[in-house]
C-alpha positions, 0 to 999 in steps of 0.5 A: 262168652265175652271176656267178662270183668267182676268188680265192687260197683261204685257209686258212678255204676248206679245210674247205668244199673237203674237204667238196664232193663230189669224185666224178663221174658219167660214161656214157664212159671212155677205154679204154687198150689196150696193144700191144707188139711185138717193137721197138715199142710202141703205145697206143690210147685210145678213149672208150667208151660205158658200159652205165650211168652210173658214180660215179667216185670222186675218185682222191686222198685229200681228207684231206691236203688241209688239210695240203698246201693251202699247198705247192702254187704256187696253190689258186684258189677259185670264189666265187657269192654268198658261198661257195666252189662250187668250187676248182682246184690248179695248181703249176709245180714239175714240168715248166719252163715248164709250170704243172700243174692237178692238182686241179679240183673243183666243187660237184655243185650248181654243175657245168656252170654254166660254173665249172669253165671260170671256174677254168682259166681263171684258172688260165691267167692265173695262169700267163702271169703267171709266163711260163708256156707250157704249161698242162696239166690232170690227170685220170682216164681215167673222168672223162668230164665233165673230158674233154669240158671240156678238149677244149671249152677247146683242150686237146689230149691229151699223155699218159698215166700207167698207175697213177698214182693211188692207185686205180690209176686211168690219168691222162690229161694234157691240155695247150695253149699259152698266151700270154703 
């Protein structure tokens, strides 16, 4: 793993975050099914194997990155020798106690090095330091490889949203308990 530094992104890092190649690649989906009966209804997820990898397209617009990057209640940059490899957004303004990771994004030269683990768990430490509880990680139904990592650090699935992207794309949240 490279030597990896965490800090508070400034307003200089925007322009090298919104040029990262924010798809992914992934041989899995989680496919949602949906059944309902006459006083019940039942959700089924289950990872699927995909005839041929897919390009996942990033499912939010990178564009107005630059304008919100300060709304959020962090953004936290990656740096390895010098430069951004990767960045995470998390807010607690959605759910009391909770801190909310909704972006988190990689360098495609820098994935699977242990980064995107460096960010979350940053992002977990900026949390208890605000007295948070609960952290809960974002993500697409198609990115397989975000899966596997939240499953990988003790996240634990706690929810869906149907068509909660721009894309249309299923959000799964991921979530864990944190210390404090």
């Amino acid at each position: 793993m490279p030597d990896v530094q965490i800090r508070n992104a400034v307003a200089t890092d925007i322009q090298s975050i919104m040029a990262f190649d924010h798809s992914s690649s992934s041989d899995y989906v989680w496919q949602f099914d949906l059944q309902e009966g006459e006083d019940q209804v039942g959700v089924i997820f289950r990872e699927i194997c995909l005839p041929r990898s897919i390009t996942v397209r990033y499912p939010k617009t990178i564009d107005n990155l630059a304008d919100e990057w300060n709304r959020h209640g962090a953004i936290l940059v990656a740096v390895v020798d010098n430069g951004v490899c990767g960045y995470l957004r998390l807010t607690d303004y959605f759910v009391p106690e909770t801190s909310w990771i909704t972006d988190l994004v990689v360098a495609s030269n820098y994935r699977r090095k242990g980064i995107g683990k460096s960010l979350i768990l940053a992002a977990q430490s900026w949390a208890a330091e605000r007295q948070k509880t609960r952290v809960i990680l974002e993500m697409s139904a198609k990115n397989n490889p975000a899966i596997r990592l939240a499953q990988k650090m003790g996240y634990e699935f706690c929810g869906y949203n149907d068509y909660y992207y721009a894309t249309k794309d299923v959000a799964l949240f991921f979530g864990r308990v944190i210390r404090f």
